[in-house]
C-alpha positions in Angstrom: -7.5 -21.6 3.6 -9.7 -20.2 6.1 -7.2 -18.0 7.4 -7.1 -15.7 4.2 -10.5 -15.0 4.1 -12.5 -12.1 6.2 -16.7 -12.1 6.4 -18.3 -9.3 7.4 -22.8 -9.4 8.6 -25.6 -7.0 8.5 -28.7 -7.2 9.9 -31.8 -4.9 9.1 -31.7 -2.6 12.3 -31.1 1.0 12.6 -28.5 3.1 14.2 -30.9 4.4 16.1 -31.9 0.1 16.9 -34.9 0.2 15.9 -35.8 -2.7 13.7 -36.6 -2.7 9.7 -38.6 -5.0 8.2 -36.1 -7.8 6.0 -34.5 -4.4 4.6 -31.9 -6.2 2.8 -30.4 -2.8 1.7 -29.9 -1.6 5.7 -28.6 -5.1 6.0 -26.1 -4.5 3.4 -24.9 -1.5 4.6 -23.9 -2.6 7.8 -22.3 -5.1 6.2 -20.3 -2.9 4.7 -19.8 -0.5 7.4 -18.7 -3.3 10.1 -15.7 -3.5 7.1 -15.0 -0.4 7.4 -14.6 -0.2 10.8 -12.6 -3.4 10.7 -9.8 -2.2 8.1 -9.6 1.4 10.2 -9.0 -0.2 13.6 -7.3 -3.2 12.9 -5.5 -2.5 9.5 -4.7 1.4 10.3 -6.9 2.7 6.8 -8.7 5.5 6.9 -12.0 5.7 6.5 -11.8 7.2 3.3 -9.1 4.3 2.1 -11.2 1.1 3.9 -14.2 3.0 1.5 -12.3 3.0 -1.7 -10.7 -0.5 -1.0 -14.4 -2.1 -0.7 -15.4 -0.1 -3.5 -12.8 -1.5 -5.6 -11.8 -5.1 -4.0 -13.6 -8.4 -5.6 -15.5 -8.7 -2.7 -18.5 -10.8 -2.7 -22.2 -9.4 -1.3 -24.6 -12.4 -0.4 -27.9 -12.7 1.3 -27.4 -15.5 3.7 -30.2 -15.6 6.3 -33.9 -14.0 5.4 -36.0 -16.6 7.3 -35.6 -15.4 10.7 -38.2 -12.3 10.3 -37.8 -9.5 10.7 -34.4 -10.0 10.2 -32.7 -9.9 7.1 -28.7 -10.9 7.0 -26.1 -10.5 4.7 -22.8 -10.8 4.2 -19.7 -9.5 2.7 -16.3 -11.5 1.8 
């Protein structure tokens, strides 16, 4: 069901915002961040545990949107 699955986006722009060019790896990586924050606020991990656990979880990284330039999005579930 819907209910046991989490999905997590990135998009290609900086911490400081500025914008990178369909940078699928930045894109990636705040996929993976946003999941991290996610399992430290809402399932009490720590940083260093919500790291490990997406490290070692089947967890599932897909491009999903590259058409919208200069935006690249991804995913991770």
């Amino acid at each position: 069901s819907y209910g046991d699955h989490l999905c997590f986006t990135g998009i290609s722009v900086r911490e400081d915002g500025t914008q990178a060019y369909l940078d699928a790896n930045l894109s990636f990586r705040n996929a993976c961040l946003a999941a991290i924050r996610y399992l430290t606020r809402v399932m009490d991990y720590t940083p260093e545990q919500a790291y490990l656990l997406l490290g070692a979880a089947p967890i599932v990284g897909r491009v999903a949107q590259v058409v919208d330039v200069p935006n690249a999005l991804l995913t991770v579930e």
